[in-house]
C-alpha beads as a LAMMPS data file, in Angstrom:
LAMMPS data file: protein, C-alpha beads

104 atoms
103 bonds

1 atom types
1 bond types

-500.0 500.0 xlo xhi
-500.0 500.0 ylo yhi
-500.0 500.0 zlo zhi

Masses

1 110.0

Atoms # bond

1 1 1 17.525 7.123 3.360
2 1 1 15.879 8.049 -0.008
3 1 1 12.172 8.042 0.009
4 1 1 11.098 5.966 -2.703
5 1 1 7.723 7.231 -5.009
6 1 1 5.372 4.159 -5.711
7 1 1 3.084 5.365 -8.373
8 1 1 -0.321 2.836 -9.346
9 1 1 -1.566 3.818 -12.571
10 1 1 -5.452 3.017 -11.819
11 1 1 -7.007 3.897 -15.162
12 1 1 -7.036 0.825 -16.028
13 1 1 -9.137 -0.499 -12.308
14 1 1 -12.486 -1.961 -12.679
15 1 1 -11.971 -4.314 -9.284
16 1 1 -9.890 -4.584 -5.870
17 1 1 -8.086 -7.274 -7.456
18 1 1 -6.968 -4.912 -9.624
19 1 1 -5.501 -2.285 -6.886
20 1 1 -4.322 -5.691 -5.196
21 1 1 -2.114 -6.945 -8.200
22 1 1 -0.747 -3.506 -8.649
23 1 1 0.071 -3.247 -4.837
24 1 1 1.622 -6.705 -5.284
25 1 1 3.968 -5.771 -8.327
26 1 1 4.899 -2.497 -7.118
27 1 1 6.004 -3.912 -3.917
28 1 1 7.589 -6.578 -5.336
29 1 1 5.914 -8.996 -3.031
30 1 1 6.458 -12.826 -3.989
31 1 1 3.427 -14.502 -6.047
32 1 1 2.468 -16.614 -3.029
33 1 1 1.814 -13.292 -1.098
34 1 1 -1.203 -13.212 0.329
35 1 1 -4.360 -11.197 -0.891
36 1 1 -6.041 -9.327 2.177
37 1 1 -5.014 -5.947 3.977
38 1 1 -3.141 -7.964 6.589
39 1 1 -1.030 -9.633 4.655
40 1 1 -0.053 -6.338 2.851
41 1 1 0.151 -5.032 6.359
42 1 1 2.212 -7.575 7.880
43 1 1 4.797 -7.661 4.775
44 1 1 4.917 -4.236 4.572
45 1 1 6.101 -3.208 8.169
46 1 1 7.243 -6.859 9.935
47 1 1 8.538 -8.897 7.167
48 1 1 11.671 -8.398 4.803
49 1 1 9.635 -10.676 1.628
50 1 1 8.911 -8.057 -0.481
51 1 1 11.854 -6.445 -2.572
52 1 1 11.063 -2.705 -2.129
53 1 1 11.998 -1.806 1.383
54 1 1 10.903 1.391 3.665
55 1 1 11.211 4.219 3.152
56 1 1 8.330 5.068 0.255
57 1 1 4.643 6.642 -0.515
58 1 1 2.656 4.603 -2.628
59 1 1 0.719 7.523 -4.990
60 1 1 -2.545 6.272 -6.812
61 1 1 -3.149 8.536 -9.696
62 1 1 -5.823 8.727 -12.256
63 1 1 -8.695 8.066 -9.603
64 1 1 -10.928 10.017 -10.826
65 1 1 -13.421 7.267 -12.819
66 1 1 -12.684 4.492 -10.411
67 1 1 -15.866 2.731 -8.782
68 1 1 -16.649 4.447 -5.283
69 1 1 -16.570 1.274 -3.446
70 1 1 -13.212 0.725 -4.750
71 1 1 -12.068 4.055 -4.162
72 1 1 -13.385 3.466 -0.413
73 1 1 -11.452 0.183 -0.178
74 1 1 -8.027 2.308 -1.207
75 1 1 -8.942 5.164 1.415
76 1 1 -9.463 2.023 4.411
77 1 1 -5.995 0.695 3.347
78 1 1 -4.268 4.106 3.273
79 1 1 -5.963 4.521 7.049
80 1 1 -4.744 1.194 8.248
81 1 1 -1.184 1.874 6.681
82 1 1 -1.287 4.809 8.901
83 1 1 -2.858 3.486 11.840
84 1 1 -0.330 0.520 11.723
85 1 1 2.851 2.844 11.321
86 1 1 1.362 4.765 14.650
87 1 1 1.122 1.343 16.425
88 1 1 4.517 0.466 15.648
89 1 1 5.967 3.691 16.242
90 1 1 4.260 4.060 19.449
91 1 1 4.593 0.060 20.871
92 1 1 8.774 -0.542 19.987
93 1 1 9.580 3.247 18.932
94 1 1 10.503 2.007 15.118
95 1 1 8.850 4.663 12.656
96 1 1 8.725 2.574 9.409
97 1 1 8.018 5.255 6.276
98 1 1 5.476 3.995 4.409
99 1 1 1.873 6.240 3.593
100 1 1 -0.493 5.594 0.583
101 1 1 -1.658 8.760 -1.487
102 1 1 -4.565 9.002 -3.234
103 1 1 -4.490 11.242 -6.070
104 1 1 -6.954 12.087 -9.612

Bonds

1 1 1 2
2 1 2 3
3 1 3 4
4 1 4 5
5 1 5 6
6 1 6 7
7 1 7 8
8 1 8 9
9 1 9 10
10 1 10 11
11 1 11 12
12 1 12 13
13 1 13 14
14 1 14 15
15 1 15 16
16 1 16 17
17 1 17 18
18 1 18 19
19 1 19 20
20 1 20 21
21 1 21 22
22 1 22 23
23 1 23 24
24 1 24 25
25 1 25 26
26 1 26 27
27 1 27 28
28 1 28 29
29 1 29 30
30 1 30 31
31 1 31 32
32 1 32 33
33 1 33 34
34 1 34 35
35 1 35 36
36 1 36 37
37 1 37 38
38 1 38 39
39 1 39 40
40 1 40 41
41 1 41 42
42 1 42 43
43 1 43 44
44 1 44 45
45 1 45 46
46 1 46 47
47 1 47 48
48 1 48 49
49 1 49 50
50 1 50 51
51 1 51 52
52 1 52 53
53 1 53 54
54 1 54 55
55 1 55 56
56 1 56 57
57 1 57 58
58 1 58 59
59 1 59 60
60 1 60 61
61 1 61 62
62 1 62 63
63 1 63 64
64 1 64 65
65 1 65 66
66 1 66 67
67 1 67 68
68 1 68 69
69 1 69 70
70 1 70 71
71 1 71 72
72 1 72 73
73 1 73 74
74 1 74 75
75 1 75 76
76 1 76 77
77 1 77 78
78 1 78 79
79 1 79 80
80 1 80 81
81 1 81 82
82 1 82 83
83 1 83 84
84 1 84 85
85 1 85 86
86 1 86 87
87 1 87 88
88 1 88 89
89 1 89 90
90 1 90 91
91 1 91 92
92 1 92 93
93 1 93 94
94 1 94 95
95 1 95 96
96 1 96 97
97 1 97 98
98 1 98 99
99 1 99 100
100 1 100 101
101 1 101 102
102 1 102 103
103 1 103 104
C-alpha cells in the first residue's frame, strides 16, 4: 500500500477548532463527525466514514508561532494516535498506519 502524506498548513491556527476543522477536511470525515479526540480516534482506526483510508502520516507544518497550549493539544493527539495503533496492534494483531508529525 502507498503511504499517503497529510500535510495541515497551521499558519493560519489561532484555536483547536482550527487544528480540528483541518483534521476533519484532510480526513475527509463527514460534517456530522464528531469534534473530540475519540471521535477522531474511533474513525480513524475502527470505522470506514472518513474517505482517506490507512495507510498515511498526518505532517503539521508551520508550527512555529502557534499558541503553546495548542501546540500541546496536537502533541496529546499525536500520543494517543500512537498509543491507540499499539493497542490495536497488540489486542487483534491489525497494525493500522496512521502517526501525526509535528513539524515548524
Amino acid at each position: 500500500m502507498i503511504m499517503h502524506t497529510l500535510e495541515l498548513d497551521a499558519s493560519s491556527w489561532r484555536t483547536a477548532q482550527d487544528f480540528r476543522s483541518a483534521l476533519k477536511a484532510a480526513i475527509g470525515a463527514p460534517d456530522w463527525h464528531g469534534e473530540i479526540a475519540a471521535a477522531f480516534l474511533d474513525s480513524i482506526f475502527g470505522g470506514s466514514m472518513n474517505a482517506i483510508k490507512p495507510p498515511y502520516v498526518i505532517k503539521v507544518v508551520n508550527t512555529a508561532h502557534i499558541a503553546p497550549e495548542l501546540k500541546e493539544l496536537i502533541r496529546d493527539f499525536s500520543s494517543a494516535i500512537e498509543e491507540t495503533r499499539a493497542r490495536r496492534l497488540a489486542r487483534i494483531g491489525e497494525d493500522v498506519a496512521v502517526s501525526l508529525e509535528i513539524g515548524n
